[in-house]
Each structure stands twice: as C-alpha cells, then as structure tokens.
Backbone as JSON, one array per atom type, in Angstrom:
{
  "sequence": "XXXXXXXXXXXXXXXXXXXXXXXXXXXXXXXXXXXXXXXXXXXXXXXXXXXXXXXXXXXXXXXXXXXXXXXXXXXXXXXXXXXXXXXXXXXXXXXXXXXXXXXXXXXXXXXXXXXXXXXXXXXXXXXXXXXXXXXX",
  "N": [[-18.1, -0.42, 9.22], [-15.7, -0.69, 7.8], [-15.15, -3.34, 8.71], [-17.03, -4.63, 7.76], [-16.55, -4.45, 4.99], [-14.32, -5.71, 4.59], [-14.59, -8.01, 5.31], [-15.92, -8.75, 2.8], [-14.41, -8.25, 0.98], [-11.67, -9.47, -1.55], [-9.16, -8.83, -1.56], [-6.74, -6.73, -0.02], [-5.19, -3.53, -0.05], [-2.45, -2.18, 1.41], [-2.74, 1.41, 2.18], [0.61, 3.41, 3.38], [1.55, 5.82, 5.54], [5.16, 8.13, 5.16], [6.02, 8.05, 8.2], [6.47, 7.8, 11.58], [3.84, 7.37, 13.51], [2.5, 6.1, 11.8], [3.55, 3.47, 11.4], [2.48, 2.24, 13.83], [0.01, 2.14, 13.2], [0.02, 0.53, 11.25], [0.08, -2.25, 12.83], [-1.89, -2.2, 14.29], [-3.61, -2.97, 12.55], [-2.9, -5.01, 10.64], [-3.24, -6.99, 13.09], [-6.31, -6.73, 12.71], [-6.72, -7.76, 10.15], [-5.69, -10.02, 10.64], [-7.92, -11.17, 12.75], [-10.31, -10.8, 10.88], [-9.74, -12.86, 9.08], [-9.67, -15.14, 10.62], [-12.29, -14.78, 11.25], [-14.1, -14.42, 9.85], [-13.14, -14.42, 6.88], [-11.43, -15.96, 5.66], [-10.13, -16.18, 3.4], [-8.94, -13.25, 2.74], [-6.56, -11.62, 1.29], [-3.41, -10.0, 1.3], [-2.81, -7.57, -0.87], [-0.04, -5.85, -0.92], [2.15, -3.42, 0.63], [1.67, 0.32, 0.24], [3.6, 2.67, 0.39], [3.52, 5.91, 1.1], [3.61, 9.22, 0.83], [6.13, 9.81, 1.02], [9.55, 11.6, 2.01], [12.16, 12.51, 0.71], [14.07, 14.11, 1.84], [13.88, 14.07, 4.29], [15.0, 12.22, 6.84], [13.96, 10.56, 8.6], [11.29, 9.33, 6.67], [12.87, 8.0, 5.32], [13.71, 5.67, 7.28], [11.64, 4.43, 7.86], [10.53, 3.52, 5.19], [12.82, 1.74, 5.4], [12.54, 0.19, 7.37], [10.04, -0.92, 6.91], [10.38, -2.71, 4.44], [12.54, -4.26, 5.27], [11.03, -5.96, 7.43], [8.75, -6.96, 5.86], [9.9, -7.92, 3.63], [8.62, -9.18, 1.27], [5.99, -8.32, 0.5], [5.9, -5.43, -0.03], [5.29, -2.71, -1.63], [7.14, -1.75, -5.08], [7.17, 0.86, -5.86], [7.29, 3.62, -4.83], [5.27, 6.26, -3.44], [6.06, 10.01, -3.92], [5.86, 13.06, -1.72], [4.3, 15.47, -2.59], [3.12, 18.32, -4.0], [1.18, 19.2, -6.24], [0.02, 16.87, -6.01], [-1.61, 17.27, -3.34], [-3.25, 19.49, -3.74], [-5.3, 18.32, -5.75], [-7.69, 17.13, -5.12], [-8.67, 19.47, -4.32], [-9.63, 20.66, -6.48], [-11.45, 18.78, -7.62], [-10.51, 17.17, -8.75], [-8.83, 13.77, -10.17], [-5.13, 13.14, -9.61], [-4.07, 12.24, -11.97], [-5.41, 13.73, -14.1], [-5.68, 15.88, -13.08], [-2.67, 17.18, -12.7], [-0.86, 15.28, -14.98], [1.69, 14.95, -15.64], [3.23, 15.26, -13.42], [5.3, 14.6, -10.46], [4.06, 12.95, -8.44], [1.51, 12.03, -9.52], [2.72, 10.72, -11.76], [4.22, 8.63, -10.45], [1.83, 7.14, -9.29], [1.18, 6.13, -11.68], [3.19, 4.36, -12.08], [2.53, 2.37, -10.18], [0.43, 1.68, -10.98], [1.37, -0.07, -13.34], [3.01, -1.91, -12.06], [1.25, -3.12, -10.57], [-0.3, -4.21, -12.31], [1.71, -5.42, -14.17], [2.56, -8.02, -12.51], [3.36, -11.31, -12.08], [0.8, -13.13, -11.98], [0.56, -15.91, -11.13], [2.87, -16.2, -9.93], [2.78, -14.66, -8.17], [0.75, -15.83, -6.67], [1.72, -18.17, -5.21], [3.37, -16.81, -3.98], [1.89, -15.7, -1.97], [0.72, -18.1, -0.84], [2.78, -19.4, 0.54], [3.32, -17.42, 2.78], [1.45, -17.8, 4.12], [-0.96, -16.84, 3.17], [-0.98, -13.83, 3.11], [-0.46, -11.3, 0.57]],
  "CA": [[-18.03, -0.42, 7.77], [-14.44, -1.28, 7.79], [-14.65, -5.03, 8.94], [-17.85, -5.28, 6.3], [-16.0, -4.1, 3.51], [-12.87, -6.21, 4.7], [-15.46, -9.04, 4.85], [-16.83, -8.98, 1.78], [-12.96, -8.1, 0.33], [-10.56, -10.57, -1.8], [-8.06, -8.37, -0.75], [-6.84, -5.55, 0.52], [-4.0, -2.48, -0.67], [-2.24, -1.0, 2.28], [-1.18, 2.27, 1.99], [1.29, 3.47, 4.56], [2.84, 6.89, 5.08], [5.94, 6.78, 5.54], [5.89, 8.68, 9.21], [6.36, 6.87, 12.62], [2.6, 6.94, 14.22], [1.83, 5.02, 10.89], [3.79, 1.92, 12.01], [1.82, 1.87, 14.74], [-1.54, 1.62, 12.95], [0.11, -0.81, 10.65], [0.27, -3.38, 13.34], [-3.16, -2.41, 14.65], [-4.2, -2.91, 10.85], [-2.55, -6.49, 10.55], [-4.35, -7.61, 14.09], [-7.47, -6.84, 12.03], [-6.61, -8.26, 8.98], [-5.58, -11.96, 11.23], [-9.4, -11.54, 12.84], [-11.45, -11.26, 9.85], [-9.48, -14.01, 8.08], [-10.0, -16.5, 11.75], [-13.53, -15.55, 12.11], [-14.94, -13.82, 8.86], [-13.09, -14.1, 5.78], [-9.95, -16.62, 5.48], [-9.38, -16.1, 1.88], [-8.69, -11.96, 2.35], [-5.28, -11.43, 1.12], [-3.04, -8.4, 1.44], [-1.45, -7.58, -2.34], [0.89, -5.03, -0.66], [2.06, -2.05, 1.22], [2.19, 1.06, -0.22], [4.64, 3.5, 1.18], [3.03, 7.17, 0.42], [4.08, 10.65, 1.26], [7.82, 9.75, 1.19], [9.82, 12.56, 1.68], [13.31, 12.27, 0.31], [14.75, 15.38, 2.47], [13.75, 13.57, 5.85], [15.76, 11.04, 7.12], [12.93, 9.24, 9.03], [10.62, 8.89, 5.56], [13.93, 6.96, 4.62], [14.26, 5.04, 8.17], [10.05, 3.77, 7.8], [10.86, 2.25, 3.93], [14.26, 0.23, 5.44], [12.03, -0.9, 8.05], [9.1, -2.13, 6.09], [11.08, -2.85, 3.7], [13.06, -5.27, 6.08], [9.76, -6.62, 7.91], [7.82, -7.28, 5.07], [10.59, -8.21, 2.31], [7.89, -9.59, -0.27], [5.0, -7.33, 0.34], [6.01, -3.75, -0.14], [5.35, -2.39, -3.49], [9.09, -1.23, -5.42], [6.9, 1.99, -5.94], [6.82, 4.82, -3.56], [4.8, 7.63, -3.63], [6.2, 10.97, -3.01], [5.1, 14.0, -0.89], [3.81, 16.45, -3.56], [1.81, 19.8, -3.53], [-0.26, 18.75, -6.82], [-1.12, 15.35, -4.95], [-2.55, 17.28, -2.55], [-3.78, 19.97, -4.91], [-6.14, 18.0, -7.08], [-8.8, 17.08, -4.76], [-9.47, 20.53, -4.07], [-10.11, 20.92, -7.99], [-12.25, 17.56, -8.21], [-9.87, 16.22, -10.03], [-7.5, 12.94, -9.62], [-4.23, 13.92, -9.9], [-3.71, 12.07, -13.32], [-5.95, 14.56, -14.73], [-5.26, 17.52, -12.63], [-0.98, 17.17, -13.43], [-0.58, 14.11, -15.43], [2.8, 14.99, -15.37], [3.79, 15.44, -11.78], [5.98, 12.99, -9.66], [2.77, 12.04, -7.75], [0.84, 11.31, -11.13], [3.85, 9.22, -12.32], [4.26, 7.34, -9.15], [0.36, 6.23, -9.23], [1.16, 5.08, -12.94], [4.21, 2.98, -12.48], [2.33, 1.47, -9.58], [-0.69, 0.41, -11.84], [1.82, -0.69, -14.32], [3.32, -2.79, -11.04], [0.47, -4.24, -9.87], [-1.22, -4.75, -13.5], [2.35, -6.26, -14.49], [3.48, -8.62, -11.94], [3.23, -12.48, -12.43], [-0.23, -13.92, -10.71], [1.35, -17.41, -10.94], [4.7, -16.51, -8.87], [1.95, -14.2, -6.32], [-0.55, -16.49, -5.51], [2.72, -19.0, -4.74], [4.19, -16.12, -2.69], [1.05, -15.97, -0.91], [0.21, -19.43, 0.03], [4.65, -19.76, 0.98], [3.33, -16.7, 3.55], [0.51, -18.31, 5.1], [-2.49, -16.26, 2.7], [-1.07, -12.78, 2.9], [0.27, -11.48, -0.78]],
  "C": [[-16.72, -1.07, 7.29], [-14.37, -2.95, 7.55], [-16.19, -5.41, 7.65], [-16.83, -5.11, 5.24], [-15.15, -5.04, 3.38], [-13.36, -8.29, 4.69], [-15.75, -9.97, 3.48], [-15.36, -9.27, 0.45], [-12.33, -9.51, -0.24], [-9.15, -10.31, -1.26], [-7.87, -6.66, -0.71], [-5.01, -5.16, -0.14], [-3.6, -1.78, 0.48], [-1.33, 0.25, 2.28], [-0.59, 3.46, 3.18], [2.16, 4.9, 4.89], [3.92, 6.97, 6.02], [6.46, 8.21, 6.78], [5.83, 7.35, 10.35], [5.33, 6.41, 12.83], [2.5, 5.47, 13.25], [2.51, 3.67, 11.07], [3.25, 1.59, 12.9], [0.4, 1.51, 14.57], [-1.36, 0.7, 12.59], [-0.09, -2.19, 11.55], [-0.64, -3.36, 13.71], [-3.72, -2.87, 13.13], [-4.28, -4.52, 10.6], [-3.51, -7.23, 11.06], [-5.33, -7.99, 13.34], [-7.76, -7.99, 11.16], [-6.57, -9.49, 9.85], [-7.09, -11.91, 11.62], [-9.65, -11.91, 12.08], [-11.11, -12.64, 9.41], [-9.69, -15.17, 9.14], [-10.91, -16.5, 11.53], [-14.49, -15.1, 10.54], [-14.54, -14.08, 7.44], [-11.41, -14.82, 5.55], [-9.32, -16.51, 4.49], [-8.73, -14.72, 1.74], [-7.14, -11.83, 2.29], [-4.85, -9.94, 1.04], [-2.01, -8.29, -0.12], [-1.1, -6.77, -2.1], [0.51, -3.6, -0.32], [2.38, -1.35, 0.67], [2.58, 2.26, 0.43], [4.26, 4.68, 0.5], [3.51, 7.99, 1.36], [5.42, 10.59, 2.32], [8.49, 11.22, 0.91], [11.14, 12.31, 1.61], [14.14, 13.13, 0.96], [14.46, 15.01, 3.83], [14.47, 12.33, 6.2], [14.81, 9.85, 7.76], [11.89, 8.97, 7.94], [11.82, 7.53, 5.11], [13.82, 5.59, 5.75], [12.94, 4.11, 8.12], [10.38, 2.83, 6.75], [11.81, 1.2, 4.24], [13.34, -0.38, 6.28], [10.99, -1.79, 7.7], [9.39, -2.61, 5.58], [11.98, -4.78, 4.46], [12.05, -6.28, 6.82], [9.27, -7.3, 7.2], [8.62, -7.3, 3.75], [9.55, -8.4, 1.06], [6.71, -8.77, -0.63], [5.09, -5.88, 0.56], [6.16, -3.7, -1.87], [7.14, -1.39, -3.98], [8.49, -0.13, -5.23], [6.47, 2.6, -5.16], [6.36, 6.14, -3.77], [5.13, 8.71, -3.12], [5.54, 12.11, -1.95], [5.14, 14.84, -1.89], [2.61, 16.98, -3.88], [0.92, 19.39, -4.66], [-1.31, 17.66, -6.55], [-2.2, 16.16, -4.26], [-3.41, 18.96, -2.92], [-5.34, 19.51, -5.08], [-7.31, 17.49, -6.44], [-9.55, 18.57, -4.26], [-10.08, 21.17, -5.08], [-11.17, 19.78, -8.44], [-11.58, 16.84, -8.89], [-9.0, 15.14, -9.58], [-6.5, 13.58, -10.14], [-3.5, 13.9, -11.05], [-4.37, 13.17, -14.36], [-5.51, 15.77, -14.3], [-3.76, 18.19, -13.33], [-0.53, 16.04, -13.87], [0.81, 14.15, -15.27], [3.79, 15.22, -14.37], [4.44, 14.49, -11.34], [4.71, 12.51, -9.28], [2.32, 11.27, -8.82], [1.51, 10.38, -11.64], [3.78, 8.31, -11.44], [2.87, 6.67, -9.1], [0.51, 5.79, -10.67], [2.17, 4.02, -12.68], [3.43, 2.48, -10.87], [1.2, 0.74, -10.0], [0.39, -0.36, -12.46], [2.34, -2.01, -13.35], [2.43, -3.49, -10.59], [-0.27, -4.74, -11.37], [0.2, -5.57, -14.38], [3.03, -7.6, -13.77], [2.64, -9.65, -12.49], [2.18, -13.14, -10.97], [0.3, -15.61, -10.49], [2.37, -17.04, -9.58], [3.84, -15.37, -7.61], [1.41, -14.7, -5.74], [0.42, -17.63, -4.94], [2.73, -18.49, -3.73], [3.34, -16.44, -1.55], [0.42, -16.93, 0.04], [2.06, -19.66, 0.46], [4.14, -18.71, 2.72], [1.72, -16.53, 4.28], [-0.85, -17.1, 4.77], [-2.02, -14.63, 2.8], [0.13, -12.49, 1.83], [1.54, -10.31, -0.65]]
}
C-alpha cells in the first residue's frame, strides 16, 4: 500500500520523531523514496521533514534536530512539534487535537506548520527542488 500510495503521490511529508531508531528508518525511508522515483514515479518530491515528539528536557530530542537539521539544511520544516499529553489525548476522544485543545502547544505547533507550509514561496521551492536533484 505504501509504494502505491507513494506511486500515485506528488509528494510526500516526512514526519520524524525526534528519537534515535527514527534515523534509522529515515534512511530506510529515503532508499524508498530514490526507488519509486528510478522505477515508478520520478516526479515524487519530498516537501519536508517534520521533527515530532521533541522533547525539550532530553538532550538526545535536541542531538536528532542538530543532526537533521545539519543533513538536510533545506528540507526540515522551522516547526517542531512537541511531546504533549493532549496530542496524545485527542484521539482517544475522536477528536483532532485542534478541536480537542485548540490551545495546547501541540495544537499551536500543527498551526504554525500549516501557516509554514501554506506560506512559503512555491517559486523559490520548486527552484530549491530542482538545485537538489527533485527532492523539496
């Protein structure tokens, strides 16, 4: 289902927490992402990583963002999602978490990252992206 979806995809949102293992999928993730686009789907672009269930009281949540951060200079989103109990809350209520605690860090952090991806400049991304060989 994966490589259909990733198929059929213009692009893809990766989001990354920010824990060791998860650098390790990331690079199984990438692999992927280079297949489809050799044998299935050359146009699928990546419009950025998102760094979720950052914990500001751990030193390795901090040590994951410098390294993506450093790896992937142009594709990490500024906005990081924290680790917070109504995040993980609000699916046990049915609810997203904009509805459940509109006012929560989590809830904020998923708005200023619409406002980030619904404000950036498609001119100076689809540049970035063809400068970085199709991934945004």
């Amino acid at each position: 289902m994966t490589v259909n979806a990733l198929t059929a995809a213009d692009s893809v949102l990766v989001p990354l927490q920010c824990e060791y293992y998860a650098l390790e999928g990331l690079r199984s993730l990438l692999e992927t992402l280079t297949a489809i686009r050799e044998q299935l789907n050359p146009d699928l672009a990546v419009e950025g990583i998102l760094l979720t269930m950052f914990d500001a009281r751990n030193r390795l949540s901090h040590q994951v963002v410098e390294e993506v951060r450093q790896f992937f200079p142009h594709n990490v989103f500024a906005t990081v999602i924290p680790r917070n109990v109504r995040l993980t809350e609000s699916p046990s209520h049915g609810m997203p978490v904009i509805l459940y605690d509109p006012s929560c860090r989590g809830a904020q952090s998923y708005v200023d990252l619409a406002r980030e991806v619904t404000n950036r400049d498609p001119v100076a991304w689809a540049a970035l992206s063809q400068a970085e060989g199709g991934e945004r």
